[in-house]
N, C-alpha and C positions, 0 to 999 in steps of 0.2 A: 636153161639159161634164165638168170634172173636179174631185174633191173635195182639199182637205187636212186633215186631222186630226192636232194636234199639240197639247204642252202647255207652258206657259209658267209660269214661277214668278214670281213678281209679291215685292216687297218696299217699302216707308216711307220709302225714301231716297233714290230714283233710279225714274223713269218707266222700266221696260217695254218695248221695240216686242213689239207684238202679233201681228205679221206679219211673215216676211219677204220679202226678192226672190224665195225660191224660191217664191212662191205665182202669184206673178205669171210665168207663163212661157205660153209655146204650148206648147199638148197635146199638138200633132203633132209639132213639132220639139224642145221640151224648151228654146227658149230664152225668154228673159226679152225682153218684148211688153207695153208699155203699151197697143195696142188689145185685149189680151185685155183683161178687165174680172173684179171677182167680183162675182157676183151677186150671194149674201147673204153676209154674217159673222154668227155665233153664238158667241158669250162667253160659260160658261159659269164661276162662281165655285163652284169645289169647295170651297172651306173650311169649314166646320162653325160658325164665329162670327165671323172676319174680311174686313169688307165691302171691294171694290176698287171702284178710280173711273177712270173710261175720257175718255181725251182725247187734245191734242197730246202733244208731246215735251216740254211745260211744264206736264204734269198735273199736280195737286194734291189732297189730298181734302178740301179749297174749291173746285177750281175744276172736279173730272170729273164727269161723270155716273155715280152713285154704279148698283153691281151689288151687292145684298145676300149673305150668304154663300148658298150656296146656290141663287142664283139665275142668270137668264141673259136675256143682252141678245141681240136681234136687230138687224142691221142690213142694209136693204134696197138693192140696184142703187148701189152702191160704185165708186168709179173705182178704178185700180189704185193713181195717185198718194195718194187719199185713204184707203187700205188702207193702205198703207206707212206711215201717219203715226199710224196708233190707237196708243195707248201707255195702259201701265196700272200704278195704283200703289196699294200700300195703307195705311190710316191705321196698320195693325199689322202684322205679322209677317210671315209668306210665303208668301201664299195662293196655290195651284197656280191656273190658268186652263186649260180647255180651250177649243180654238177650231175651229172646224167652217167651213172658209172654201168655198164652190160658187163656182167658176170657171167664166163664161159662155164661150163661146170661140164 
């Protein structure tokens, strides 16, 4: 099992990827492995008053799953394909994201 911890700046105009290839790799080899899997994803909205919204690469903040500021989404037993596709956007400004990705291996 291996972890990623990294941060993403999010902005109102353009979706986000929330993850990239480098998360998705073998532990042991260091390459890039759609049977690795992650196991959770953890999104966390640092911003102080502006809320983000998590979806495809055609997010919206109509159409994401809305993350309050301040708050944090969890997501459970993730394929690596459906990791690679979170994308995040905000109704305002440029809300940092941290994202806490456990890589089942």
């Amino acid at each position: 099992m291996s972890l990623a911890l990294y941060q993403v700046t999010t902005n109102s105009s353009s979706a986000t990827p929330l993850l990239t290839d480098s998360v998705i790799t073998d532990p042991v080899t260091g390459e890039r492995n759609f049977a690795f899997s992650v196991a959770t994803i953890i999104i966390q909205n640092t911003d102080s008053t502006n809320a983000i919204y998590v979806g495809t690469s055609a997010v919206t903040s109509s159409t994401g799953i809305k993350v309050a500021a301040g708050a944090s989404l969890s997501i459970d037993a993730v394929s690596a394909p459906v990791a690679l596709a979170l994308n995040a956007i905000s109704a305002s400004g440029t809300p940092v994201v941290n994202i806490l990705a456990v890589q089942a291996g």
